[in-house]
MOPAC internal coordinates of N, CA, C and O (Angstrom, degrees):
PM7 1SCF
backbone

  N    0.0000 0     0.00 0     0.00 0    0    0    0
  C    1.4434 1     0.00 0     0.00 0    1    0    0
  C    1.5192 1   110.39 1     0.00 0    2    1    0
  O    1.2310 1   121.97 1   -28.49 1    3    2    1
  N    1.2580 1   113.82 1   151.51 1    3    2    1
  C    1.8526 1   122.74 1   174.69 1    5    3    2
  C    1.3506 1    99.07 1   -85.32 1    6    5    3
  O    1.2310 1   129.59 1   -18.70 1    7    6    5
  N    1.7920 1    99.13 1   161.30 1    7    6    5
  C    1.0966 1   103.36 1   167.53 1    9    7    6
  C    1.5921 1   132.25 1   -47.59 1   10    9    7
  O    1.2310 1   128.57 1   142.08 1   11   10    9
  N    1.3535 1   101.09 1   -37.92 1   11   10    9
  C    1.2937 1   141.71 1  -148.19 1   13   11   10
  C    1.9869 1    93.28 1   -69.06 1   14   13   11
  O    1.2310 1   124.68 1   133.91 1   15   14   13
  N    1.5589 1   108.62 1   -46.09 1   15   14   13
  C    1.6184 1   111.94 1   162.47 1   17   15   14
  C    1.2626 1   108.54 1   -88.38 1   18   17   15
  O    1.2310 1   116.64 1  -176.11 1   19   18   17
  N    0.8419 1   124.00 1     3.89 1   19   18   17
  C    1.5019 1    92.40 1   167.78 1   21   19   18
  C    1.2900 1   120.82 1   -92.91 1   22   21   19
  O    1.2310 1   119.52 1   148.76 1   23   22   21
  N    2.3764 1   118.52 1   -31.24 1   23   22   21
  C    0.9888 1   138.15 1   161.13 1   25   23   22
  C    1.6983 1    92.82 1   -23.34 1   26   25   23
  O    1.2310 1   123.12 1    97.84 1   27   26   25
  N    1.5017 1   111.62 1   -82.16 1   27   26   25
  C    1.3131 1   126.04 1  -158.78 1   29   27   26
  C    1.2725 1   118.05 1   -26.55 1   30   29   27
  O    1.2310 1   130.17 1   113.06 1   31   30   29
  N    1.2926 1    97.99 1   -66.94 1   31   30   29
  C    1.5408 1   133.09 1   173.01 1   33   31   30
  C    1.4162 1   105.52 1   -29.60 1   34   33   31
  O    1.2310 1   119.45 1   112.30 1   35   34   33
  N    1.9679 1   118.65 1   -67.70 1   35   34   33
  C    1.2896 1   112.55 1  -173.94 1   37   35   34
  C    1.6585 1   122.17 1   -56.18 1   38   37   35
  O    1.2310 1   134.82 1   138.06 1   39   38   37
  N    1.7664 1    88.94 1   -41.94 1   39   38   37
  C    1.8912 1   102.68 1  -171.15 1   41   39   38
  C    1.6388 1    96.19 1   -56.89 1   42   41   39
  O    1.2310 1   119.31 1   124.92 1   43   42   41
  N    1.1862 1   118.93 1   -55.08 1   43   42   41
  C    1.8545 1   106.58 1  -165.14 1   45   43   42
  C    1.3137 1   122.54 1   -63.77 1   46   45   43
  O    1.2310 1   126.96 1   164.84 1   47   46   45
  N    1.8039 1   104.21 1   -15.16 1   47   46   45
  C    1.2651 1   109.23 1  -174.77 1   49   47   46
  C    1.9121 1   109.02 1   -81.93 1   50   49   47
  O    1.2310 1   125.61 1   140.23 1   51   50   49
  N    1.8884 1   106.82 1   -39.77 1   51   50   49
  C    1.5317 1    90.92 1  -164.42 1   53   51   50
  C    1.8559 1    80.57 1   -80.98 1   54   53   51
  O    1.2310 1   106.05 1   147.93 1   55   54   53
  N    1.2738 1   143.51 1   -32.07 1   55   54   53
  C    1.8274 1   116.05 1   171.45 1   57   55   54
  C    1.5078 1   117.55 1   -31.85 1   58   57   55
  O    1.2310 1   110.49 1   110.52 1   59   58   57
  N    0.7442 1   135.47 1   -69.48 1   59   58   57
  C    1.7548 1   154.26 1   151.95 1   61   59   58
  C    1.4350 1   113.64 1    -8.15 1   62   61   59
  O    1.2310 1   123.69 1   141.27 1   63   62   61
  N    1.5585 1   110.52 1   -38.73 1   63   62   61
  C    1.0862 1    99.93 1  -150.06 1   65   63   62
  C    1.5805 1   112.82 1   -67.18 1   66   65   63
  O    1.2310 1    93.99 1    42.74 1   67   66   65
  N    1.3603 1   162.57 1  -137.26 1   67   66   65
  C    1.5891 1   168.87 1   173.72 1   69   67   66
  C    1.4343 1   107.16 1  -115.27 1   70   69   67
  O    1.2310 1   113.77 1   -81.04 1   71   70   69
  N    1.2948 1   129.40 1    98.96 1   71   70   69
  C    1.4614 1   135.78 1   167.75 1   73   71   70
  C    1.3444 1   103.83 1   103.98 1   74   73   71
  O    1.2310 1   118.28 1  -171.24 1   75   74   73
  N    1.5308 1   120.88 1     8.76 1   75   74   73
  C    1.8231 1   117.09 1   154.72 1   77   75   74
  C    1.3388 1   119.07 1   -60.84 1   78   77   75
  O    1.2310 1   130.75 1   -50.65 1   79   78   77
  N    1.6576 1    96.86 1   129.35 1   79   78   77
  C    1.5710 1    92.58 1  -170.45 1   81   79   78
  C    1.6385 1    78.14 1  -137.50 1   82   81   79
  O    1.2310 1   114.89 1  -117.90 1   83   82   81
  N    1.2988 1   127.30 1    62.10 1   83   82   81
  C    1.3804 1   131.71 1   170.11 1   85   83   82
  C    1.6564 1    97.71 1   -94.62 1   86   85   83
  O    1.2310 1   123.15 1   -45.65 1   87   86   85
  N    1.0227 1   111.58 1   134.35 1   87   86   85
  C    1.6437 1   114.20 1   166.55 1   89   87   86
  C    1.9925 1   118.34 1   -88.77 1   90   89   87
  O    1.2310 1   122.62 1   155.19 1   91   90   89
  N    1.3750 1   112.58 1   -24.81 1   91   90   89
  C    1.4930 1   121.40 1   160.75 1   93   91   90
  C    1.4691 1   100.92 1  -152.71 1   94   93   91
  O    1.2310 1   129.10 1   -35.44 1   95   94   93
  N    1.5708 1   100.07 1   144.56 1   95   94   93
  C    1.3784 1   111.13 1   166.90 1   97   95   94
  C    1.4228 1   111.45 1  -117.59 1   98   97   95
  O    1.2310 1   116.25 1   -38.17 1   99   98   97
  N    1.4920 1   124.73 1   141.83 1   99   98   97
  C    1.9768 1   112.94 1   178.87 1  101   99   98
  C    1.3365 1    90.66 1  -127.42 1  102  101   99
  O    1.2310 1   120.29 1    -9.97 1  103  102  101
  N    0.8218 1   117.06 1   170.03 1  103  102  101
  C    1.4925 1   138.73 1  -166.17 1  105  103  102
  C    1.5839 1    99.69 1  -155.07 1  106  105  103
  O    1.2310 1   121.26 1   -71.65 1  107  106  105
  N    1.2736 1   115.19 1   108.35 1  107  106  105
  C    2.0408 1   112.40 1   178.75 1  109  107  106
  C    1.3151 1   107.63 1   -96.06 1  110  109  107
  O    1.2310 1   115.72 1   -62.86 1  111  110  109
  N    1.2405 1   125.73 1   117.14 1  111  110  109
  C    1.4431 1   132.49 1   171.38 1  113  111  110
  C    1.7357 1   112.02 1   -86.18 1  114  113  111
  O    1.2310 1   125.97 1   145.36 1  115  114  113
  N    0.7222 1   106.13 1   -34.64 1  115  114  113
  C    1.3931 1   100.14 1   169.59 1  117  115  114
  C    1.7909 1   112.53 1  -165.13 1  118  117  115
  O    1.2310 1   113.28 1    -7.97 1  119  118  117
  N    1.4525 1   130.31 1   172.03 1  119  118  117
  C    0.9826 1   134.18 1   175.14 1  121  119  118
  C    1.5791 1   128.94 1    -4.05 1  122  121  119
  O    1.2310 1   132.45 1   115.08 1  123  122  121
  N    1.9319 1    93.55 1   -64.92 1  123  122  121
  C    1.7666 1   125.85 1  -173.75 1  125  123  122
  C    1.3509 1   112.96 1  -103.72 1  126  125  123
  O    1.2310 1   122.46 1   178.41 1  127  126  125
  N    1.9740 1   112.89 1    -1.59 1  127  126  125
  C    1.3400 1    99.98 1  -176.13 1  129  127  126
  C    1.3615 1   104.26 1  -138.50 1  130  129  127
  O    1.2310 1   125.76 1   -47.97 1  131  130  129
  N    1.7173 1   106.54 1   132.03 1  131  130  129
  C    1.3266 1   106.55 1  -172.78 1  133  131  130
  C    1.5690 1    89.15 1  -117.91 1  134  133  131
  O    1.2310 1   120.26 1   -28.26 1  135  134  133
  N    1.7530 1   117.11 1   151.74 1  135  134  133
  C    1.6460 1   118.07 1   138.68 1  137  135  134
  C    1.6509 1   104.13 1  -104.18 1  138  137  135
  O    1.2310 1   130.40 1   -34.11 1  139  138  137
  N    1.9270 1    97.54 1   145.89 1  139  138  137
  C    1.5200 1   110.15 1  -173.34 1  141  139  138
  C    0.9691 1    87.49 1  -133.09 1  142  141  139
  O    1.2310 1   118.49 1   -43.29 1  143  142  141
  N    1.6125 1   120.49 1   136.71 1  143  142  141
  C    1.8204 1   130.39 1   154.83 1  145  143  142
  C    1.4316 1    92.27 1  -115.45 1  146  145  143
  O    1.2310 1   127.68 1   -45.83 1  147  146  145
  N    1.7437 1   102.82 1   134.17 1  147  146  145
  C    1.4558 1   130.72 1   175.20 1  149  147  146
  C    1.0352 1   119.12 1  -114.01 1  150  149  147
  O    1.2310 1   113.43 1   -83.78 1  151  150  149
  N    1.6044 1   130.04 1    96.22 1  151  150  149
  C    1.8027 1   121.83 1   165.85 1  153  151  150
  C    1.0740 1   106.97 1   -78.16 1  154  153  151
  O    1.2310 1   126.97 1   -33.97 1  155  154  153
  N    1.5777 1   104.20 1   146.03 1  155  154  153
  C    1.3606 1   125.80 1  -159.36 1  157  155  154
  C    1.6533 1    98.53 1  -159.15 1  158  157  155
  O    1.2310 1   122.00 1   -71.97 1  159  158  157
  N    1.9113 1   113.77 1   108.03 1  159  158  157
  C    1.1222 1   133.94 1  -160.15 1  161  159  158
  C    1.6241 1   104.92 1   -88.52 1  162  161  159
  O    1.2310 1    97.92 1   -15.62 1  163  162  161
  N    0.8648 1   157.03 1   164.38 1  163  162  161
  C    1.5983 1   141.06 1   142.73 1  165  163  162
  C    1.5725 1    90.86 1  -142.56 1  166  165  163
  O    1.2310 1   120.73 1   -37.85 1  167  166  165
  N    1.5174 1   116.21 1   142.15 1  167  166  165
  C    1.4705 1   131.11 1   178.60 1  169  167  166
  C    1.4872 1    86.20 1   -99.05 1  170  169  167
  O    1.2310 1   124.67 1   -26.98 1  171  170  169
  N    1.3388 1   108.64 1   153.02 1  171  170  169
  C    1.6855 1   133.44 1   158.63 1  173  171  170
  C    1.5699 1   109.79 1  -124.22 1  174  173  171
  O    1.2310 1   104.91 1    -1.45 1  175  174  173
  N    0.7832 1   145.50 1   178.55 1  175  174  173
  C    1.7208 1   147.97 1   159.89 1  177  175  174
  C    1.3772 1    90.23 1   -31.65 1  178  177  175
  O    1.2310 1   114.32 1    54.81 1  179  178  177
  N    0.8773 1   128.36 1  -125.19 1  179  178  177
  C    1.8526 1   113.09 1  -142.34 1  181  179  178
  C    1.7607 1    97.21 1  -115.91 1  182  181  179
  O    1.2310 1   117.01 1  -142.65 1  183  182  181
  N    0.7929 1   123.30 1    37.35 1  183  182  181
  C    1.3718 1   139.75 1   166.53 1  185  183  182
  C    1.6033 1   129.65 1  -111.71 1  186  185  183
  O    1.2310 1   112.60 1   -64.83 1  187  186  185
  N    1.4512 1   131.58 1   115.17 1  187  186  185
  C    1.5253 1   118.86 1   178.03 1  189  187  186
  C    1.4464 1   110.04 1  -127.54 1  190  189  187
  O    1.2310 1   136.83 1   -64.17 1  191  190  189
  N    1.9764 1    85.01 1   115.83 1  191  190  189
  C    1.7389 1    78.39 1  -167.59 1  193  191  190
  C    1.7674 1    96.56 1  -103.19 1  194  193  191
  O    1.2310 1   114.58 1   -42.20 1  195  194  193
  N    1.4382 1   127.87 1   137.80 1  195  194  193
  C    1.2045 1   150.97 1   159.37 1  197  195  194
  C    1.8179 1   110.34 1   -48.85 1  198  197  195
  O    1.2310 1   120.98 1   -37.38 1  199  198  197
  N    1.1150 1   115.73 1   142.62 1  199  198  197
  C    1.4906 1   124.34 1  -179.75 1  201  199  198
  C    1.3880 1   114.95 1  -141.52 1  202  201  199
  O    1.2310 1   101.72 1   -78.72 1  203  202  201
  N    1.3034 1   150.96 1   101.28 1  203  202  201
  C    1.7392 1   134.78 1   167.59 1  205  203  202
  C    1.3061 1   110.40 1  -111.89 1  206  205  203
  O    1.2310 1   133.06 1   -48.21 1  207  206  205
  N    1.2894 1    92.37 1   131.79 1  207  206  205
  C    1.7703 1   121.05 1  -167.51 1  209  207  206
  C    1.8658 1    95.82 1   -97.02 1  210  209  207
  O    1.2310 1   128.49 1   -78.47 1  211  210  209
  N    0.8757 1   101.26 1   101.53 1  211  210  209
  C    1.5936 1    97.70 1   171.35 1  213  211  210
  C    1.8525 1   112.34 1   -89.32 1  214  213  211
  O    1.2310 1   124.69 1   -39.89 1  215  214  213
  N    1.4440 1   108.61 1   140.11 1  215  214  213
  C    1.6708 1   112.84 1  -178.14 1  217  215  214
  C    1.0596 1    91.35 1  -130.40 1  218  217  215
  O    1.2310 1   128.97 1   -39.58 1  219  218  217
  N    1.9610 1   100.31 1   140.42 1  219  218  217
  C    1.3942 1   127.58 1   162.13 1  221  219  218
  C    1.0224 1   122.38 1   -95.44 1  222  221  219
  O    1.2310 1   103.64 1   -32.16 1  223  222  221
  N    1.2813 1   147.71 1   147.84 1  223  222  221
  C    1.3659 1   119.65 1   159.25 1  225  223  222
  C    1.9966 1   118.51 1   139.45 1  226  225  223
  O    1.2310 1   132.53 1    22.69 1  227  226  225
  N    1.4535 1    93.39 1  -157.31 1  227  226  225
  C    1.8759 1    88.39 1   159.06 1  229  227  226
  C    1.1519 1   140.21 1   -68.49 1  230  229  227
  O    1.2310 1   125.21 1   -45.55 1  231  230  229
  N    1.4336 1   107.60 1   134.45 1  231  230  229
  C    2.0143 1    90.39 1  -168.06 1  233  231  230
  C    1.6876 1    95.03 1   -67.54 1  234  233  231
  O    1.2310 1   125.20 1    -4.30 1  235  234  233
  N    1.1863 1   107.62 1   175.70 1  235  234  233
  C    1.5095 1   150.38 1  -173.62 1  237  235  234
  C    1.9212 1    93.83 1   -81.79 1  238  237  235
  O    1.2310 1   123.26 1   -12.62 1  239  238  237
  N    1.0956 1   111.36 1   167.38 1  239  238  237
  C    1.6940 1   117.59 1   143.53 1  241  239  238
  C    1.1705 1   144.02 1   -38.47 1  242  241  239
  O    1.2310 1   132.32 1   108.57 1  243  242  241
  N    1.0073 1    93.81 1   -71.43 1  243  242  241
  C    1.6390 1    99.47 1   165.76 1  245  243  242
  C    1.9763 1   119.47 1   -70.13 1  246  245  243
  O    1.2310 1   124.24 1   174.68 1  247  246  245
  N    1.3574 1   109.46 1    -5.32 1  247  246  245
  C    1.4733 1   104.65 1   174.50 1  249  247  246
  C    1.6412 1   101.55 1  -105.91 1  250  249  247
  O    1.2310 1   127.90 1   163.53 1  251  250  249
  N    1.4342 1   102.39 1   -16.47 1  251  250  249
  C    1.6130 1    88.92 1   170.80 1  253  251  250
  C    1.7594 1   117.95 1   -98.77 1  254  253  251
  O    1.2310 1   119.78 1  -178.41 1  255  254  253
  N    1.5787 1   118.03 1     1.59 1  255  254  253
  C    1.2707 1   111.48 1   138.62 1  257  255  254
  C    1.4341 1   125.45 1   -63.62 1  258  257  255
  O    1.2310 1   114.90 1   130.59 1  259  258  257
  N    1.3310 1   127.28 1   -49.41 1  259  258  257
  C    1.6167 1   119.29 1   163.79 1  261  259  258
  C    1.3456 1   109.63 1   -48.49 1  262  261  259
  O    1.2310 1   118.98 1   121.73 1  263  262  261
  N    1.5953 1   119.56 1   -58.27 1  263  262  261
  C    1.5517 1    91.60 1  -170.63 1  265  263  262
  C    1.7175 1   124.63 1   -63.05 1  266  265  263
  O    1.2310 1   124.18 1   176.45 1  267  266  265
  N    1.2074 1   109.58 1    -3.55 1  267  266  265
  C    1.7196 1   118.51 1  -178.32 1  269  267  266
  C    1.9826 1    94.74 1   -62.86 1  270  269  267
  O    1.2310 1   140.29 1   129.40 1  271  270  269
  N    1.4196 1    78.25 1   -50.60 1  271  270  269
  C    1.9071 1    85.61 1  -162.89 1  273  271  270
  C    1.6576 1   112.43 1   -60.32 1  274  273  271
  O    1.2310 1   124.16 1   149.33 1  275  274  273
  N    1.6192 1   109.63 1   -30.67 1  275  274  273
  C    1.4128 1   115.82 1  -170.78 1  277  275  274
  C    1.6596 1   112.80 1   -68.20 1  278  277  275
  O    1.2310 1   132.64 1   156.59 1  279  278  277
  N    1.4427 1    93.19 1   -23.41 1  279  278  277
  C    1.5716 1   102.30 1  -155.28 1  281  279  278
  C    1.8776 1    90.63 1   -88.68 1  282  281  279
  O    1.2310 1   120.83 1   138.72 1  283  282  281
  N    2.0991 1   116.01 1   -41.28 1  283  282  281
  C    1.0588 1   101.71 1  -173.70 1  285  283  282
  C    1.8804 1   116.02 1   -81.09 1  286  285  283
  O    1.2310 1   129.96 1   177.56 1  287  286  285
  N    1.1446 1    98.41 1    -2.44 1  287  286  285
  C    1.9200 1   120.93 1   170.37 1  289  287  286
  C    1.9015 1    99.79 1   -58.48 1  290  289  287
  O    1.2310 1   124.89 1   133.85 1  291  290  289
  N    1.1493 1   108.21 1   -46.15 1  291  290  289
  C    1.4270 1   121.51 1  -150.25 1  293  291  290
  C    1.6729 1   132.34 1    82.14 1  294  293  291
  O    1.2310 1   124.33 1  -146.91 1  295  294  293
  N    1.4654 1   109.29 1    33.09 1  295  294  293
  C    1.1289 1   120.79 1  -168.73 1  297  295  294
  C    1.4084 1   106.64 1   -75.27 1  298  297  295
  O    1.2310 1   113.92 1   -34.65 1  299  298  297
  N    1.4048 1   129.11 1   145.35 1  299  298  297
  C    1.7071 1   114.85 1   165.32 1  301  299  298
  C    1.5825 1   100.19 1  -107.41 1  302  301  299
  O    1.2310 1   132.73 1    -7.78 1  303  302  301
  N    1.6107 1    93.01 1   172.22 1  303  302  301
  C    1.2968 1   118.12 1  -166.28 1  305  303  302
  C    1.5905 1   110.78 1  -115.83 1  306  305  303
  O    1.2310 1   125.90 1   -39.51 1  307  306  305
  N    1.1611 1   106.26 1   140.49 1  307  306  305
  C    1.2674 1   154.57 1    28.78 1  309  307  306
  C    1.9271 1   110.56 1   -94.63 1  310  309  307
  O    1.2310 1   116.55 1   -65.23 1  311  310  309
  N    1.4410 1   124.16 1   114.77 1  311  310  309
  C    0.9841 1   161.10 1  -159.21 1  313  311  310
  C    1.6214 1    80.91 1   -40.23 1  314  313  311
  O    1.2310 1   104.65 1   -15.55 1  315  314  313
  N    1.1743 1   145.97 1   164.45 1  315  314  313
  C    1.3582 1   152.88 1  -166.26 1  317  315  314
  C    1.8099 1   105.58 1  -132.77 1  318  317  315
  O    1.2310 1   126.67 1   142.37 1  319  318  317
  N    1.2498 1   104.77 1   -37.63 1  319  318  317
  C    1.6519 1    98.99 1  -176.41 1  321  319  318
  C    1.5283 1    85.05 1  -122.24 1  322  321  319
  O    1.2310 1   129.97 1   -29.47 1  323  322  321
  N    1.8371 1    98.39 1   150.53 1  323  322  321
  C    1.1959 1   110.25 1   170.51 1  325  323  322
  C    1.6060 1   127.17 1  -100.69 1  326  325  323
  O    1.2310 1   118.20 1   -20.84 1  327  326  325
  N    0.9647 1   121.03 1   159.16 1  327  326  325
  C    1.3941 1   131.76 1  -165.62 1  329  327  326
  C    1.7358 1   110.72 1   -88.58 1  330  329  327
  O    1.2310 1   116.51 1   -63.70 1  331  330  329
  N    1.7330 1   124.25 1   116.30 1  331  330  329
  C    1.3364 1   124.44 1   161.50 1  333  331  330
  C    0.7647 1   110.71 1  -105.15 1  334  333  331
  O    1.2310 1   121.69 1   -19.36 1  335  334  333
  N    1.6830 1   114.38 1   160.64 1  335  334  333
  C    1.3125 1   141.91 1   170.32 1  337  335  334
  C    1.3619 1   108.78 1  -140.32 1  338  337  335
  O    1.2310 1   122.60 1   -56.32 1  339  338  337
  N    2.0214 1   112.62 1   123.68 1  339  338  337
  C    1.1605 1   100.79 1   173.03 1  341  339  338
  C    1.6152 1   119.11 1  -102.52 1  342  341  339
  O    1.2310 1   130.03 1    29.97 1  343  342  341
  N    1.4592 1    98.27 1  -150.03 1  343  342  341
  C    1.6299 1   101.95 1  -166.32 1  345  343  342
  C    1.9114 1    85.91 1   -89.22 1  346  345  343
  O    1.2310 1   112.20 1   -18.55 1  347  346  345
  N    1.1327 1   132.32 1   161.45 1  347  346  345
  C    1.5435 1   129.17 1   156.81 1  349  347  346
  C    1.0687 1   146.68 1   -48.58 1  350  349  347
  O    1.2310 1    98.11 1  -113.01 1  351  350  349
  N    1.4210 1   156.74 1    66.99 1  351  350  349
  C    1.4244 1   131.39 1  -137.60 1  353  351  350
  C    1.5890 1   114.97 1   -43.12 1  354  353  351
  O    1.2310 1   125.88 1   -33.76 1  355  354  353
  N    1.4987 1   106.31 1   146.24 1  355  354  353
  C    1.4158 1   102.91 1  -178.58 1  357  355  354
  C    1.6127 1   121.76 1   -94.03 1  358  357  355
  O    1.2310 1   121.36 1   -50.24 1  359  358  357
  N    1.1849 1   115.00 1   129.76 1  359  358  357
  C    1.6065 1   123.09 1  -173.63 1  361  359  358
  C    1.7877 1    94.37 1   -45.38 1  362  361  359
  O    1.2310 1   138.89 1   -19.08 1  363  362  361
  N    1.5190 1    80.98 1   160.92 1  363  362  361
  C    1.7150 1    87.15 1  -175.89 1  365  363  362
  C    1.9516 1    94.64 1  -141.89 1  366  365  363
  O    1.2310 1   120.10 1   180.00 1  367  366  365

């Protein structure tokens, strides 16, 4: 197997997991290649159906400021811990 499934493999598994309340998880495989899983909620009338958009590919901005820092850190790749992001707390 590539790195590239196994990334996958890990990200869908900790999304999945029971009491994840991560809103994106990335996983950096190397420099130019990130995997991203995205939950994405939408309400209907009394129904909430769940959606995750998984991305392959080039990081974004803000993941290619981390990778600037990893590389001047001396970190190697494929990145060992993965990266969350949650939803915001909501004003009350």
């Amino acid at each position: 197997m590539s790195k590239i499934d196994n990334a996958v493999r890990q990200v869908v598994n900790e999304m999945q997991e029971p009491g994840s309340v991560a809103k994106s998880i990335v996983k950096y495989v190397d420099p130019k290649t990130v995997v991203k899983i995205t939950r994405k909620h939408r309400k209907y009338c009394r129904e909430v159906s769940v959606t995750y958009l998984l991305t392959l590919g080039k990081p974004n901005y803000a993941e290619r400021k981390f990778v600037k820092l990893c590389v001047k850190a001396g970190v190697s790749f494929p990145v060992s811990k993965l990266q969350y992001k949650f939803y915001p707390k909501a004003k009350k």
